[in-house]
N, C-alpha and C positions, 0 to 999 in steps of 0.2 A: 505532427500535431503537438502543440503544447499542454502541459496538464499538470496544474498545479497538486501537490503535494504537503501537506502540511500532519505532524505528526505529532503526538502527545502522549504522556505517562511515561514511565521507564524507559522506556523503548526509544524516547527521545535523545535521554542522553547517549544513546549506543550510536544512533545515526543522521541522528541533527532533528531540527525544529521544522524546516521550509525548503521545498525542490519546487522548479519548473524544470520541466523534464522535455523536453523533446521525444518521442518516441512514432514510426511508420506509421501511416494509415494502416487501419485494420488490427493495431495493437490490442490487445486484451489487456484486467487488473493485474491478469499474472506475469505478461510480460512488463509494464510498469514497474509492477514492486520487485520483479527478480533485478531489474534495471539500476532500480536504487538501491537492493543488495550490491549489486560489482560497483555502481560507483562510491558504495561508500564501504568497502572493503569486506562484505563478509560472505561468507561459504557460500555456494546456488543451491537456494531455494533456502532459505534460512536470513531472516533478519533478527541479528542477537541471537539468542538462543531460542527465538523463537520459530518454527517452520510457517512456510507460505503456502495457506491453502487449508490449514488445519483452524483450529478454533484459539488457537494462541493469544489472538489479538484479531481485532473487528477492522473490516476494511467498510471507510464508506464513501458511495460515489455520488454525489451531489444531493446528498441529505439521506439517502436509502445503504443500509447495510447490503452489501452486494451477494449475501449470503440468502436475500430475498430475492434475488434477481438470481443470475446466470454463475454465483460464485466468482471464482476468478478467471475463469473464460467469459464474463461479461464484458461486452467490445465499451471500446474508448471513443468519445467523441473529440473533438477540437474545444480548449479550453475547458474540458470538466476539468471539478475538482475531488481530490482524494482524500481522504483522512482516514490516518492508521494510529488506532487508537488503542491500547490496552485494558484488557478487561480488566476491574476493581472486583473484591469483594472485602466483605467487611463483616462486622459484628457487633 
């Protein structure tokens, strides 16, 4: 299955902008994102310094924070899209 990936805020500069990913039927967000950990060179289960699965950074699968849904064992469809977004705060 294909499943575009597109990334924003700090976190971008550590592992790029834009993925299509290939990834087996029946893949979950956590094996996508651990996916795009190895290909883009960092520790398992960790993108940057951030951990995969924690509240680090917001994963969302075709408009919906997946943290509303199934987490990161929410299955993958063909063609969804991803966006891993880093939380802001401010003052």
């Amino acid at each position: 299955m294909r499943i575009t990936v597109r990334v924003y805020g700090n976190i971008a500069s550590v592992i790029g902008k834009k993925y299509d990913i290939e990834v087996p039927l029946g893949a979950n967000v956590g094996t996508l994102v651990n996916k795009v950990g190895e290909q883009t060179g960092q520790r398992p289960g960790y993108l940057g310094e951030f951990k995969v699965g924690s509240r680090d950074f917001a994963i969302i699968l075709n408009g919906r924070n997946v943290e509303t849904l199934k987490g990161i064992a929410t299955p993958l469809e063909e063609n969804d899209e991803i966006v891993i977004v880093q939380p802001t705060a401010g003052g």
